[in-house]
N, C-alpha and C positions, 0 to 999 in steps of 0.2 A: 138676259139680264146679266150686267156684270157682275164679278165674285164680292167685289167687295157691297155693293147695292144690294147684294139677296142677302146680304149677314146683317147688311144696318137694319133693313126692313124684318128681318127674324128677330133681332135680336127685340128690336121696338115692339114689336108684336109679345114677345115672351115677358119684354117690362110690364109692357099695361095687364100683364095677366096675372103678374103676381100677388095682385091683392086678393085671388080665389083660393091663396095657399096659405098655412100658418106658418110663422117659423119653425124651419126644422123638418115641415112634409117636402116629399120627395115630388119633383116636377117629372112631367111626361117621361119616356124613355124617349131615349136618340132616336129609335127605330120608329114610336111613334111620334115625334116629331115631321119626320122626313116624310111619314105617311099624310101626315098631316097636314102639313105645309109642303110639300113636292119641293123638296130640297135634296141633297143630297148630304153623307155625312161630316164630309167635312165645312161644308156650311154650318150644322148643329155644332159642330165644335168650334168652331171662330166665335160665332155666336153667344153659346155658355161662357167663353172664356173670354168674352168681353163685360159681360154682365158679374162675371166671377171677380175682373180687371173694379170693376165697380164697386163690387163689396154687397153686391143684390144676391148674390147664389152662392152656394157651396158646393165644390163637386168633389164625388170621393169614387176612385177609380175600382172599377168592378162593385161600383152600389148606386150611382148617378149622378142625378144633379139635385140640392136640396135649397127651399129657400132659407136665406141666411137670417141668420137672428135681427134684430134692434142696432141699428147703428149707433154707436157712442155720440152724444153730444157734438156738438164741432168745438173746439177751445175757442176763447177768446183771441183774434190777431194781432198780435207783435208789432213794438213798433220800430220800424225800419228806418226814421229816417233820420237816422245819425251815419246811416251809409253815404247821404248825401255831401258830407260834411267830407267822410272819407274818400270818395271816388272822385271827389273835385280840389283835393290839395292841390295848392301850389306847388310845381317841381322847383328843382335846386335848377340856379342857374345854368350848369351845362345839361341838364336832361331834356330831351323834348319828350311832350305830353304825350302819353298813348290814347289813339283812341278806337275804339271797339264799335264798328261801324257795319253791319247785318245787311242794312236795306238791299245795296246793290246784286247781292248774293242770294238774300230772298227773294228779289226779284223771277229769279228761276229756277227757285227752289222749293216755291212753297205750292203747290195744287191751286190752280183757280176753282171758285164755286161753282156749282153743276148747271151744267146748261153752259157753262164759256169757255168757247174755243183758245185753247193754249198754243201760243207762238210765238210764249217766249221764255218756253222751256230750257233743259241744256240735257235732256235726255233723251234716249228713244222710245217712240212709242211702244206700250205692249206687243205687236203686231209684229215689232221689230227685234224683238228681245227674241236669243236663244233660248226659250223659257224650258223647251223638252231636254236642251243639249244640257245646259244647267241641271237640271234636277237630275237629271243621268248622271251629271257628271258630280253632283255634288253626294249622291247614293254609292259610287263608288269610291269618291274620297273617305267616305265613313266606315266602308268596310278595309280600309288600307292598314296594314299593321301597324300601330304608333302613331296611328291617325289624331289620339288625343294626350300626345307626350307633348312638351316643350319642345318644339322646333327652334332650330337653330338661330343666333341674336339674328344676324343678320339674314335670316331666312332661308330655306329649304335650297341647297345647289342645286337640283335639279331646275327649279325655278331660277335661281338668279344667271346660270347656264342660257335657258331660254332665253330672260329677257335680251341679255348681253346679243344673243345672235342677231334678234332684232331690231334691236338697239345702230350696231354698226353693219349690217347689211349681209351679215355672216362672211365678211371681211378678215375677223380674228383681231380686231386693233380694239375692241374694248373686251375684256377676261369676264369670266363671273366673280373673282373676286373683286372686283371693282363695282360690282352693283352690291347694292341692300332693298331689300325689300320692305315696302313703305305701304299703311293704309290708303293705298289712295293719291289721286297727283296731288290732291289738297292738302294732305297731310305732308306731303316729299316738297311740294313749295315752304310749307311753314318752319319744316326743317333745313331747309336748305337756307333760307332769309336768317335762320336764327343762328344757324354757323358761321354763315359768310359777315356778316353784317353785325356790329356792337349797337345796342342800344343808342337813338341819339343819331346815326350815321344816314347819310344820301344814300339811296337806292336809285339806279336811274330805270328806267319803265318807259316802256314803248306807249305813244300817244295818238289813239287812245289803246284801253288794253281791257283784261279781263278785271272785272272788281271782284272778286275775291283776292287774287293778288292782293291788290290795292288795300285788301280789309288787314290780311295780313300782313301786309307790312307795316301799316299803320298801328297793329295791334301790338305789334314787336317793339313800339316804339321808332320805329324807321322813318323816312322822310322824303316819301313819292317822288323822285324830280322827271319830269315827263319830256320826251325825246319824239319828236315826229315821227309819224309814219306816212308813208305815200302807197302808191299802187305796185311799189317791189317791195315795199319793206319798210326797215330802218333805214332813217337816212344816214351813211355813215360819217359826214361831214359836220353833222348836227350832233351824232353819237361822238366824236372826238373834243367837241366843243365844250359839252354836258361833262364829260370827263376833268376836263380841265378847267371848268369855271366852277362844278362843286366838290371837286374830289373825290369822290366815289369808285369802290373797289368792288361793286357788282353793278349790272346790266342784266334784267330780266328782258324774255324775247320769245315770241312765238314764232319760229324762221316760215311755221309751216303750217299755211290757213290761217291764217291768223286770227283770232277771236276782238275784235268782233267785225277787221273789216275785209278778210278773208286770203291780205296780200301774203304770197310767197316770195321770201328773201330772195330778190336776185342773183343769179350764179355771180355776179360781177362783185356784187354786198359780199358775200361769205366770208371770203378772204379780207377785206377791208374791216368788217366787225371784229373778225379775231385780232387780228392787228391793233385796230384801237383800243381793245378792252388787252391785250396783251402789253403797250406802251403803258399803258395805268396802272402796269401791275393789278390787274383787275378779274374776277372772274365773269364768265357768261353762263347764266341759267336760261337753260333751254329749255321749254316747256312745248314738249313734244306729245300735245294732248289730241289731235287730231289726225296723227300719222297713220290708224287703222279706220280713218273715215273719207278717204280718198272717193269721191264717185268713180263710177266706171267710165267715162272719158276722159280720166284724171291723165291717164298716160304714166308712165316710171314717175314717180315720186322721187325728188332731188335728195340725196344721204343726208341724216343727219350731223351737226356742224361737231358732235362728240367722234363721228365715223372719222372727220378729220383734222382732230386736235388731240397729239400724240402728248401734248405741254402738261395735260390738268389745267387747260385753261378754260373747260367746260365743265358746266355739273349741269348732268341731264334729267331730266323727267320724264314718267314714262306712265303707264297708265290703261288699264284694261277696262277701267268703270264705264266711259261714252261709250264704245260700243257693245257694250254687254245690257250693264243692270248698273243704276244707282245703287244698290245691294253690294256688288263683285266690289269691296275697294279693298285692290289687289293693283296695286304701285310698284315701280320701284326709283332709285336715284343711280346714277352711275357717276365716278368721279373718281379720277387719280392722283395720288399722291398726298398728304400730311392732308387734306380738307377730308378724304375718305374717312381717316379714325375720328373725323370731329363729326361727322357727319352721324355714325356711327353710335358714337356717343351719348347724339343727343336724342336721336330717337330712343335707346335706351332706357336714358332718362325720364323720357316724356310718356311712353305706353311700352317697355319691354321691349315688346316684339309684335310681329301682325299675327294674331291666331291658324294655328296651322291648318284646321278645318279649313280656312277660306283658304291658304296656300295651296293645300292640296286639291281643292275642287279646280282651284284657276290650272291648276299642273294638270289636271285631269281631262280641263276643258280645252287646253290649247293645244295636247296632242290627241282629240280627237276626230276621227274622218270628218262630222259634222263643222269643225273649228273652221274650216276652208268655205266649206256650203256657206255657211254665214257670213262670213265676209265678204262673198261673192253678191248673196243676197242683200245685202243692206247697200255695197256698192251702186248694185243697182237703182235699189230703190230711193235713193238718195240723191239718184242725179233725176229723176223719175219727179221726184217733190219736188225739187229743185225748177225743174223746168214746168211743170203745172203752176206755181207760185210766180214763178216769174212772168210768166203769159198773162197771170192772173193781175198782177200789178203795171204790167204795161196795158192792158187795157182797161185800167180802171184806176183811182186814184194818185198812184205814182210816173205814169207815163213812161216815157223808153230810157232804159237803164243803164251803166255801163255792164258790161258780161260780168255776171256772176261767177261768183270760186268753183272753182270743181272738185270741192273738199270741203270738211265739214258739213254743218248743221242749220248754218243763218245766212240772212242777207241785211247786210248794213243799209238801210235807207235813208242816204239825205231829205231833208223835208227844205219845203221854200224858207227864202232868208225872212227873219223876222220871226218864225212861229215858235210857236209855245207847246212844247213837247210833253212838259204836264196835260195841259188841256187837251192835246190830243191822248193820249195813254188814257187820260180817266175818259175820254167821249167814246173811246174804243170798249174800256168796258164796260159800261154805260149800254153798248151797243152790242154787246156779248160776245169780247174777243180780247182778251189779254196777250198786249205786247210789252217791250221791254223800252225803257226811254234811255236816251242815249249819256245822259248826266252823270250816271255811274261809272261811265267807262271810262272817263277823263281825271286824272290825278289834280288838274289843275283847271282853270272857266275853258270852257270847251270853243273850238273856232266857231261852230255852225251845232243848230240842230239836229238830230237821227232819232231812228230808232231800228232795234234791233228785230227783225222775224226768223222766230226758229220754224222750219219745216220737219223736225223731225219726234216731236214729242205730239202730233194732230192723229186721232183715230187714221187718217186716208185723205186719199187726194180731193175728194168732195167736198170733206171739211175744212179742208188749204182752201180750196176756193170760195167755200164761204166763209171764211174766217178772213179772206180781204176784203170780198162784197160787206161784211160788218165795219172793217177798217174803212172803206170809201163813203159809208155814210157815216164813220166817226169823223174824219176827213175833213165832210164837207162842213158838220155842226161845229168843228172847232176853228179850221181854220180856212174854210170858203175853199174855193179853185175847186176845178174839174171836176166830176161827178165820177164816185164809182162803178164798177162793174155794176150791172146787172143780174 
């Protein structure tokens, strides 16, 4: 039974029991709970402290767990809706509207209900997570002297040292003081959008891309203008044109795997992007979120475009969360010259700094022997999903495909012309299998239908494969053709 299944099921069991108790008598002890129930203890304590979370128990350390008194009344509800009046003014003629747009983001972000296969995740499965190398590593960050001081604004040298080597290839062409350390790549995109970019201003965005981006820019007030992509990349002749018919002084861009349709920048593109975003006096945000998910056929991974832009004509992004734990958001930004202190600034502004507890566990975790093991492990496994999936989808609703990324997490799937990618998403879960529809990726009406399948947030490769066999009979109920797997 999973951890989290044996606490909801203890704890539901300890609710319905409380009416055997008065306010204020003491509940079982831990010891005989676990006796009771064959748990173990930290289940009894997830447990109590969800019930506790609730306001149903009382727990007092070194006396147990008591039930809690009479809950107060609930008040009467508020009425809110003069927020409606506020959150929908009119802007002043040169502002554009902000708007704060979740769906696309929750899409792979929120848990599917039990019993449906996830595939359209953006994280790793349990299975995949360095959970022992973590809690090691997070036990020794605790005992580190000053482990719970104020860490430095822009984060711990030793860490921004790291990233930096990573970063340019242990090259020497990006410093540590040109990184900061960021919550997270989501956090490092929203600061970096908020630097570069005034309220109101073009942002150009590769087409399609990730919708988080897209939520953030939006939220900043920004103004999507979306740039092709093809099977290398950016195209750069479109990316010079975008520059010059909106004016825009940033360019977002995944040079590597790119999310969601897996192309890598052409060595022949590099040089042309910086060019053109260099003629625009422009910068390039590199959102280098897939660079430690390379499969193992991946081959050398091409340098990142900060390893060869000496100008500050890059601000990178950088990111330990995908391959670790949704948990680790342990980021940073790299960036030379006057955009660093604004860069700097804002984060500041925004949350301080990133809590040093997580600095140090990631400091802990990336010089450890096991640090290599895992990366080598998920390499593997990941081209492993990859190619189970894709066997799975050639012979069964999608038929034969062009070659798959050899990096990251998904596989972008055209669907035939004409369909309705709502209809299928809701027949897939319908069918007990959540995927991601392609609508969100797009800034602007999308050329064709998709949708997104992650391989890497599935229990195992049994459930990849049945988690298409539910896509090829959602398939067929939404939109007719070919019969799935078997």
């Amino acid at each position: 039974m999973k951890h989290g299944s044996s606490e909801a099921e203890l704890a539901g069991l300890l609710r319905r029991d409380l009416d055997r108790y008065r306010p204020g008598e003491r509940l079982p002890s831990s010891r005989e709970l676990m006796r009771r129930h064959h748990v173990g203890p930290g289940t009894v304590a997830r447990a109590l402290a969800a019930l506790a979370a609730e306001g149903l128990v009382v727990t007092r350390p070194g006396a147990g767990a008591f039930r809690a008194g009479p809950r107060p009344a609930t008040p009467p509800p508020g009425d809110t809706s003069w927020q409606q009046i506020a959150l929908t003014a009119e802007p002043s003629p040169d502002e554009v509207p902000r708007t704060v747009e979740a769906e696309g983001v929750l899409a792979t972000l929120v848990a599917p209900p039990s019993g449906v296969i996830e595939l359209n995740g953006g994280y790793l499965a349990p299975a995949l997570r360095p959970e022992r190398a973590l809690a090691a590593a997070l036990a020794r960050a605790g005992r580190r002297p000053g482990a719970w001081d104020r860490p430095p604004m822009a984060g711990l040298p030793e860490l921004r040292a790291w990233f930096a080597r990573e970063i340019d290839g242990g090259a020497g062409t990006v410093a540590a003081a040109d990184v900061l350390i960021t919550a997270g790549g989501q956090s490092a995109l929203t600061t970096a959008l908020r630097a570069l970019a005034p309220p109101g201003a073009p942002v150009l965005v590769e087409s399609p891309t990730y919708p988080g981006m897209l939520a953030v820019a939006r939220a900043s007030g920004l103004r999507p203008v979306p740039v092709p992509v093809d099977a290398d990349g950016v195209r750069p002749d479109l990316l010079r044109q975008a520059f010059r018919a909106s004016g825009a002084r940033v360019f977002v861009c995944q040079p590597l795997f790119q999310n969601p349709t897996g192309a890598v920048l052409a060595p022949e593109r590099r040089a042309e992007v910086l060019a053109a975003a260099r003629a625009a006096g422009a910068f390039v945000v590199e959102d280098d979120f897939a660079r430690l998910l390379g499969h193992e056929d991946a081959g050398p991974l091409p340098a990142s475009l900060a390893a060869d832009d000496p100008d500050g004509t890059v601000v990178h992004v950088r990111s330990l969360t995908k391959v670790t734990s949704a948990s680790l958001r342990v980021g940073a930004l790299a960036a030379r010259g006057p955009v660093a202190e604004r860069l700097r600034a804002i984060q500041i502004v925004d949350s301080f700094f990133v809590p040093r507890p997580l600095q140090e566990t990631a400091l802990e975790l990336v010089g450890a022997p096991a640090w290599g093991r895992h990366l080598r492990a998920v390499a593997r496994e990941l081209r492993e999903r990859r190619e189970a999936m894709t066997r799975a989808l050639a012979a069964g609703p999608a038929g034969p495909q062009a070659p798959p990324p050899r990096g990251g997490y998904h596989l972008w799937l055209p669907l035939p012309p004409g369909s309705d990618e709502a209809a299928l998403t809701a027949a897939a879960l319908r069918a007990g299998v959540a995927v991601a529809p392609g609508r969100p990726y797009f800034a602007a009406e999308p050329p064709a239908a998709h949708v997104r399948l992650s391989f890497a947030p599935a229990a195992g490769h049994a459930e990849l494969v049945e988690g298409v066999r539910r896509l090829g009979a959602a398939w067929r109920d939404a939109l007719g053709g070919p019969a799935g797997p078997s």
